[in-house]
C-alpha positions in Angstrom: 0.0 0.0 0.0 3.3 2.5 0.7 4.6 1.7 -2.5 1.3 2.5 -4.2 1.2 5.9 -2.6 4.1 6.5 -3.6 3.8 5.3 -7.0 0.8 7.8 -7.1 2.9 10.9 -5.9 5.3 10.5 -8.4 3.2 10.7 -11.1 1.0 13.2 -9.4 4.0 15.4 -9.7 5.2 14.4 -13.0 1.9 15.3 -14.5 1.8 18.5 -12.9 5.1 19.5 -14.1 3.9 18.1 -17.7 1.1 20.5 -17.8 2.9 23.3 -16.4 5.8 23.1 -18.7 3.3 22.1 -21.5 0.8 25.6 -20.5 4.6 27.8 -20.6 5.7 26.3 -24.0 2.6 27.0 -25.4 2.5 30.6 -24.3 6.4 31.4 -25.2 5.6 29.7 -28.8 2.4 31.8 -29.1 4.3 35.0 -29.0 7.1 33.6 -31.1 3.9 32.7 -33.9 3.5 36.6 -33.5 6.4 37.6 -34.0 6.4 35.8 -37.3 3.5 37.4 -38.6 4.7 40.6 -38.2 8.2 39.6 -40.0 5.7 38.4 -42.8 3.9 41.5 -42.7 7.2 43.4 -43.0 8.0 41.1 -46.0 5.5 41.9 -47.7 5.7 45.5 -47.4 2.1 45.5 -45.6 2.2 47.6 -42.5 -1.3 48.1 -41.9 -1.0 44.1 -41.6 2.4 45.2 -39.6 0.2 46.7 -37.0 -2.4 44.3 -36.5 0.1 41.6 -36.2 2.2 43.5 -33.5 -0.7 43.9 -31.5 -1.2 40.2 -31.8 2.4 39.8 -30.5 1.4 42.0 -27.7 -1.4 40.4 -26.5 0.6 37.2 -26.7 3.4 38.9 -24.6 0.8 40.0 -21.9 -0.1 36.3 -22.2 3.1 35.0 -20.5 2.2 33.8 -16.8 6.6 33.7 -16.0 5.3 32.2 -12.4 4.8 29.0 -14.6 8.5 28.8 -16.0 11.4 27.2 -14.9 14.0 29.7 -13.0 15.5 30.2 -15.6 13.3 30.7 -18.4 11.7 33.3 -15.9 15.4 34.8 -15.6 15.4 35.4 -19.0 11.4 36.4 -19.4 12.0 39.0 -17.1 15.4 40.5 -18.8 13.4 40.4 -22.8 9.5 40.9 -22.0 9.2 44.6 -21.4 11.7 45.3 -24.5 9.6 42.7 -26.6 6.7 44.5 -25.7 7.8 47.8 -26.5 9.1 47.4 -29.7 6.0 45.3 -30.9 3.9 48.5 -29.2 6.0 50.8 -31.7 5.5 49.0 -34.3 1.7 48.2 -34.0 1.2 52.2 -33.1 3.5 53.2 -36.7 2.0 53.9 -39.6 5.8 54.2 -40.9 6.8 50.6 -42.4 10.5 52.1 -42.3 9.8 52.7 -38.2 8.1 49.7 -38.1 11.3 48.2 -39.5 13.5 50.2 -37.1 11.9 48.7 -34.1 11.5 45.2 -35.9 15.4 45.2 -35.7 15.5 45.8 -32.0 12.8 43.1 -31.8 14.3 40.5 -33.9 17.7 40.8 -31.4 15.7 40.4 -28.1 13.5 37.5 -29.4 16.7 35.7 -30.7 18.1 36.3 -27.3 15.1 35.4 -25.5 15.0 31.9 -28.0 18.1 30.8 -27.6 18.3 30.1 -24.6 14.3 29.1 -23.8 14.8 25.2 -26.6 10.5 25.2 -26.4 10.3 26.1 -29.6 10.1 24.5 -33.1 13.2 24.9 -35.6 13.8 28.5 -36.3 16.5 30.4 -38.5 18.1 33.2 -38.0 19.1 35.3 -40.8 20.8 38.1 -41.9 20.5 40.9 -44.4 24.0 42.6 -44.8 22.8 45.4 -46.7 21.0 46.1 -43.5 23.3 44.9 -41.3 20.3 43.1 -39.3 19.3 40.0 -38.2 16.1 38.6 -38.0 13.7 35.1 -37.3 12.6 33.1 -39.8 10.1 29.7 -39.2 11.8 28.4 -42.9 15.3 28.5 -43.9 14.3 30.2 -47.4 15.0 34.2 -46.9 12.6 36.7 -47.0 14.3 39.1 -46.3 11.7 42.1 -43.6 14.2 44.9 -43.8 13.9 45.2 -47.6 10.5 43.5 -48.5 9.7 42.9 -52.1 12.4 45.6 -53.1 14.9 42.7 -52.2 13.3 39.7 -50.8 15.7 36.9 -51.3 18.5 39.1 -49.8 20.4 37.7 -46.9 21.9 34.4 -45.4 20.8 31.7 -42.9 23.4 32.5 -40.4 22.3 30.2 -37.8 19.5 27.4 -37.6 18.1 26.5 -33.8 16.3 23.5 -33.2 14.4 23.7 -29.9 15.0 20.5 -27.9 18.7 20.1 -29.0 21.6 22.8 -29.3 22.0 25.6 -31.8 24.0 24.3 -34.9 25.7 27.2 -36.3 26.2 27.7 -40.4 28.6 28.7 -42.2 
C-alpha cells in the first residue's frame, strides 16, 4: 500500500510539471507565432498588416504567466518581456513601415536572445540581411528578407538554424 502511494505521488508530480511546462511552452511559442506574422507583414511591405500583427504579439506577450517557468526561463522572461513588448507597441502604433522596421530590428535581437536560450520552440532560423546589417527570425530556412520587403526579398543568409529541444548548430 506504501509503494502505491508512492507510486501515485510520483506521477501526481510528474503530470503536474507536464502540464505546467506544457501551458509555458505554449504561451512562449504563441508570441514567437506573433512575432512571425509581423516579420511576414514586413516582407510583404504591408504595415497596416504590420500593426495588427504587432498587436497580436502583444497580447501574446501579456499572455506569459513567468510564475509557470522554470528559473531560468523566468530569468530570461523578465530580462526580454518589457523590451519585446515595447518594440512590438512601436511597431503596432507606426504607420511608418520604415519605423516599423527600425523597431522590428530591436525586436528581432531580443526574441533571438530570448530563444536561444528558452529550446521550447520549433526549428527556427536566424538570418541576416548585410545590406541592413540586421538579423532577423525566420520559421523556414528560405529568406525573405523584412528589412527590404519585395524591393529585395531573397537578400540575406541563414546564419544560424536553432532546433528547440537540442543545441544551436551554427552555419557557415
Amino acid at each position: 500500500m506504501k509503494n502505491i502511494c508512492y507510486l501515485i505521488s510520483v506521477l501526481f508530480f510528474f503530470s503536474y510539471y507536464q502540464t505546467k511546462a506544457q501551458n509555458s511552452t505554449t504561451a512562449i511559442n504563441q508570441v514567437l507565432q506573433a512575432y512571425f506574422g509581423v516579420e511576414k507583414a514586413l516582407v510583404n511591405d504591408d504595415s497596416e498588416m504590420a500593426n495588427k500583427q504587432a498587436t497580436v504579439l502583444v497580447n501574446a506577450i501579456e499572455q506569459v504567466n513567468a510564475s509557470k517557468l522554470d528559473d531560468r526561463q523566468k530569468a530570461d522572461w523578465t530580462k526580454y518581456n518589457e523590451k519585446l513588448r515595447y518594440n512590438s507597441q512601436h511597431i503596432s502604433e507606426s504607420k511608418s513601415i520604415a519605423h516599423q522596421r527600425e523597431h522590428f530590428a530591436a525586436l528581432s535581437d531580443d526574441m533571438y536572445s530570448l530563444f536561444k536560450n528558452f529550446k521550447t520552440h520549433p526549428t527556427i532560423y536566424r538570418q541576416y540581411c548585410p545590406m541592413k546589417k540586421q538579423y532577423w527570425l525566420n520559421d523556414a530556412a528560405t529568406i525573405q528578407n523584412p528589412y527590404y520587403g519585395k524591393q529585395m526579398p531573397d537578400c540575406g543568409k541563414v546564419t544560424e538554424k536553432m532546433a528547440g529541444s537540442s543545441s544551436v548548430i551554427l552555419i557557415k
